[in-house]
Structures are given as structure tokens and as C-alpha cells.
C-alpha positions in Angstrom: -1.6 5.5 -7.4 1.3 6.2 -10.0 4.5 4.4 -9.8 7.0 7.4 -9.5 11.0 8.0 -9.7 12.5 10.6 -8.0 16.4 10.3 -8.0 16.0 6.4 -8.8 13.4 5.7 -6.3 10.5 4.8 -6.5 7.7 6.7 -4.7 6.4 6.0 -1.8 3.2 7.2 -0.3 1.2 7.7 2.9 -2.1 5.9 3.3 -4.5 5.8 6.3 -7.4 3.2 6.1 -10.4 3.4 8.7 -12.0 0.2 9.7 -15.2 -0.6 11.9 -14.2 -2.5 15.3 -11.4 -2.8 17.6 -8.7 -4.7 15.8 -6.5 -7.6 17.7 -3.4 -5.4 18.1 -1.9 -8.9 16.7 -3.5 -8.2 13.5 -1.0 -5.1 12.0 2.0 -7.1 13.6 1.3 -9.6 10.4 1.6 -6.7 8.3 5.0 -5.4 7.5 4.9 -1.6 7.9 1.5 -1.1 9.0 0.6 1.1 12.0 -2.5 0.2 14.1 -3.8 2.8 16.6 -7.4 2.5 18.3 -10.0 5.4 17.4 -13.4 6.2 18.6 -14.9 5.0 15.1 -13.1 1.8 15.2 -8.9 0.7 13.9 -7.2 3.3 12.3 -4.2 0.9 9.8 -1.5 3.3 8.4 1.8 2.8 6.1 3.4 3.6 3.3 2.8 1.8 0.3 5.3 1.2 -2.8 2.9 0.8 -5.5 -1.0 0.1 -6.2 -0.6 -4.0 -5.6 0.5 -3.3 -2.2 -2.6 -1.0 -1.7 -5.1 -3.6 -3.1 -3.2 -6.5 -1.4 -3.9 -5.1 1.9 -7.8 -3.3 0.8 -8.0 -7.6 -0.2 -7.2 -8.9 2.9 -9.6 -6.8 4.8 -12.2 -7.8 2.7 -11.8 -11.5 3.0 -11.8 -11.3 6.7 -15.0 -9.5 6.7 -13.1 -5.9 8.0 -15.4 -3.4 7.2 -13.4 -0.4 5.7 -15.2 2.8 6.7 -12.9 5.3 5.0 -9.6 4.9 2.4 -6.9 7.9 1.9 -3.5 8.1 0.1 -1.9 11.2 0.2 -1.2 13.1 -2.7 2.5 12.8 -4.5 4.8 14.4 -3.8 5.6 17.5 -6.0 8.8 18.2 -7.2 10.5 21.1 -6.4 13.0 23.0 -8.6 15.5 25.6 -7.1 
């Protein structure tokens, strides 16, 4: 992922990460701005990240506790429109 400015800002995008096994619904309250919802494959986490570092920060932490991610997306960016 990019880091992007639109109007000052910087982008922000969706992400959605899949992981096998029901999570402690403790687990996302550690993470600021993570959504946790139970799914038949497993723990669906979901945010928005700022910038690649956040991303990998949290892909990290899942790793060293042994999470197994089943499936990783970030949405696209956003396009900019012009009137």
C-alpha cells in the first residue's frame, strides 16, 4: 500500500484479514480500530489502516502468536474524481 494525500490527508484504506480459529473476542479489543466478527472459516479482523507499517505490524503480531492467516485483502485506493 501507497501512502496517499487527498486534500492533506493521508489515505486511508479498508483491509479484511481471515484467520483460522475462533478468536478471544478480548483479542481485537487490544487492537485500536480493529473489528472482530466470528465466521464459519474461523475470525474475520477488519480496519482501516494508515500506511503499510500498520499493515505489517498487525500481519506480525498474528504471526508471533501462531494465528494462522487464511486470507489478506486491502481494498483498492481510492480514485480521484474530477467534476
Amino acid at each position: 500500500m501507497e501512502h496517499g494525500h487527498q486534500n492533506g490527508d493521508l489515505a486511508t484504506r479498508r483491509f479484511r484479514i481471515w484467520v483460522v480459529g475462533r478468536l478471544d473476542r478480548r483479542f481485537s479489543g487490544g487492537l485500536a480500530g480493529i473489528q472482530q466478527e466470528d465466521v464459519p472459516e474461523g475470525t474475520l479482523l477488519s480496519g482501516t489502516a494508515l500506511d503499510q507499517s500498520h499493515l505489517h505490524g498487525t500481519l506480525d503480531l498474528l504471526r508471533n502468536l501462531g494465528i494462522d492467516v487464511l486470507r489478506f485483502e486491502v481494498d483498492p485506493p481510492p480514485t480521484d474524481q474530477v467534476s
